[in-house]
N, C-alpha and C positions, 0 to 999 in steps of 0.2 A: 186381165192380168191375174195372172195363179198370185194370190195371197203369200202363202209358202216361199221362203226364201230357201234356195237352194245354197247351201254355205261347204265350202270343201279347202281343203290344205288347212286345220285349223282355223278357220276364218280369214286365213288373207284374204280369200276367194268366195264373191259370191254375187248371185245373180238372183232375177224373180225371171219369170216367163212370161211370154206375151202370147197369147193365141190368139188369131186371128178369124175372121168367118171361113175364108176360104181351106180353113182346118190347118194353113201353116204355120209356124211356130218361130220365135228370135226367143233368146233372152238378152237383158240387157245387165251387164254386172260393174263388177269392183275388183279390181285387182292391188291388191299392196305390190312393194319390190318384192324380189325373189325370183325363183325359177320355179316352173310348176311343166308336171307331162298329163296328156288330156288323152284321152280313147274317146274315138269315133265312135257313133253308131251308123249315122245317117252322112250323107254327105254337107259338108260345113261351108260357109261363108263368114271370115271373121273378121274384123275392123278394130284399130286400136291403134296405141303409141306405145309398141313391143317388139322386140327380135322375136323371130321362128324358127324355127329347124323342123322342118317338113320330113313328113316318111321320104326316104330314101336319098335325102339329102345330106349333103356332110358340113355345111358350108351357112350360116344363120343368117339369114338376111332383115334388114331394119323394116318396119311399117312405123309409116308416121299416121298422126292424127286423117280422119279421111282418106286413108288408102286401106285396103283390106286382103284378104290371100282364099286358097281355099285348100279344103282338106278333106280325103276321099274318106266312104261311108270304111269302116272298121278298121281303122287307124290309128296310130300313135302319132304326138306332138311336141314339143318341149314349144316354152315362151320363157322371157325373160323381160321383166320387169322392172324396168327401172328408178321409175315416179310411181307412185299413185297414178293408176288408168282406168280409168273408165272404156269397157268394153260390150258391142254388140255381135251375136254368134247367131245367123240364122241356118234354120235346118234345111236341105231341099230333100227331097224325096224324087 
């Protein structure tokens, strides 16, 4: 686990990183309510208790606890927030 907490949107948001042996990568975070937009680098897998609005999408769909979406490498996102969530973002490559 990277020590460094990764903190964004004035600290609603923040996560630490996981690295694994086989060199891939999650982090696990904290999200307060609010709306927040994310840029891609890598291709994503993310899990949480949040709306989405996906590139190219018009239309927000619900993820509950244990369900998760995915989102292509160099992309935009929007989430929305409702509760305090805790969330997991891994990278694939």
């Amino acid at each position: 686990i990277v020590k460094k907490t990764n903190i964004y949107f004035d600290g609603q948001v923040s996560s630490r990183t996981v690295q694994f042996a086989d060199s891939s990568e999650k982090t696990l975070g904290f999200m307060l309510p609010g709306e927040y937009t994310f840029n891609t680098a890598a291709k994503e897998i993310m899990a949480g208790d949040l709306d989405v609005l996906l590139p190219e999408s018009e239309q927000w769909q619900t993820i509950k606890s244990g369900e998760s979406f995915e989102v292509p490498a160099n992309a935009q996102f929007q989430v929305k927030i409702k509760t305090p969530t805790d969330y997991c973002c891994s990278y694939l490559k």
